[in-house]
MARGUDREN-583853 format. One line per field, with one value per residue (C-alpha): residue in three letters; x, y negated, z negated. Coordinates in Angstrom, 3 decimals. Example, Ala and Ser with C-alpha at 12.3 -4.5 7.8 and 13.67 -1.06 7.14 Angstrom:
// residues 2
r = c(ala | ser)
px = c(12.300 | 13.670)
py = c(4.500 | 1.060)
pz = c(-7.800 | -7.140)
//
This chain:
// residues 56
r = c(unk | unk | unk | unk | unk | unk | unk | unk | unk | unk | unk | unk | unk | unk | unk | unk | unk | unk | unk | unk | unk | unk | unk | unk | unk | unk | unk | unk | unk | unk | unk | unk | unk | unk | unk | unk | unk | unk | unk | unk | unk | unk | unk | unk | unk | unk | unk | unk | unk | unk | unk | unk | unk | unk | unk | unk)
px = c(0.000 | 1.248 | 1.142 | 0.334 | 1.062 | -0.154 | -0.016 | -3.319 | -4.023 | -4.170 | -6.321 | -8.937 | -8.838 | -10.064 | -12.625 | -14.016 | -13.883 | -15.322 | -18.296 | -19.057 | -19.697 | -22.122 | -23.749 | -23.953 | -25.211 | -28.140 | -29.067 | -29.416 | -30.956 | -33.710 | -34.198 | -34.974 | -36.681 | -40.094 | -39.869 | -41.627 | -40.323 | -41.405 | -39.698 | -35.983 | -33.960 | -32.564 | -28.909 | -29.238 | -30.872 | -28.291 | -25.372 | -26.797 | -26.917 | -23.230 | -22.474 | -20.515 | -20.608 | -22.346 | -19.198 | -17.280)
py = c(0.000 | -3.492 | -6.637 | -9.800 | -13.266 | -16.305 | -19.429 | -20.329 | -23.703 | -21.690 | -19.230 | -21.549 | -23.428 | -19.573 | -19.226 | -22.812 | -22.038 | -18.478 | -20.557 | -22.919 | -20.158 | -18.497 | -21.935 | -22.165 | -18.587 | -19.025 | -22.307 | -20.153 | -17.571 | -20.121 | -21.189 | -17.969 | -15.798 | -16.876 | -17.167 | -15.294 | -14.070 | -17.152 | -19.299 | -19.187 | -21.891 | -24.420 | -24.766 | -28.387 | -27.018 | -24.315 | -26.359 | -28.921 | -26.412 | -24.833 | -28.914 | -28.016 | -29.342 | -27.530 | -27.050 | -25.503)
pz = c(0.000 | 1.013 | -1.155 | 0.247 | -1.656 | -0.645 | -2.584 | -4.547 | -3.089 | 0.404 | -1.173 | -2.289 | 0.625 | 2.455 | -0.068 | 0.646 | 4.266 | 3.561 | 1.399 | 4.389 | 6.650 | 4.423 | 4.218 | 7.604 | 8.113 | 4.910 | 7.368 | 10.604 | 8.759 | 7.198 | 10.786 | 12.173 | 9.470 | 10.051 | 14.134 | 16.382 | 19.985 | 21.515 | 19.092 | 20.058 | 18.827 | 21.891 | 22.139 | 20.922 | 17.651 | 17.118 | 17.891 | 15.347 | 12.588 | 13.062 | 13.137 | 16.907 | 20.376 | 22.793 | 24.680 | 21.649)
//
């Protein structure tokens, strides 16, 4: 088994990043859950909830 050490500010900063995400994906989610078929999301409107361009 290998051991990997990283220094703690860079470890918080992946948990923060790793928090964000979830954030993000709790957000999608809350858009979606109650959707039917019809009700897809535009890319505008998905875009707007990851906070990214439509060309990223």
């Amino acid at each position: 088994m290998a051991l990997i050490q990283i220094e703690e500010e860079i470890f918080k900063d992946m948990l923060d990043r790793v928090a964000y995400l979830h954030k993000l994906y709790i957000k999608l989610y809350e858009s979606l859950r109650n959707k039917g078929i019809g009700d897809w999301l535009t890319m505008e409107q998905v875009c707007d909830i990851l906070n990214v361009s439509d060309t990223t």
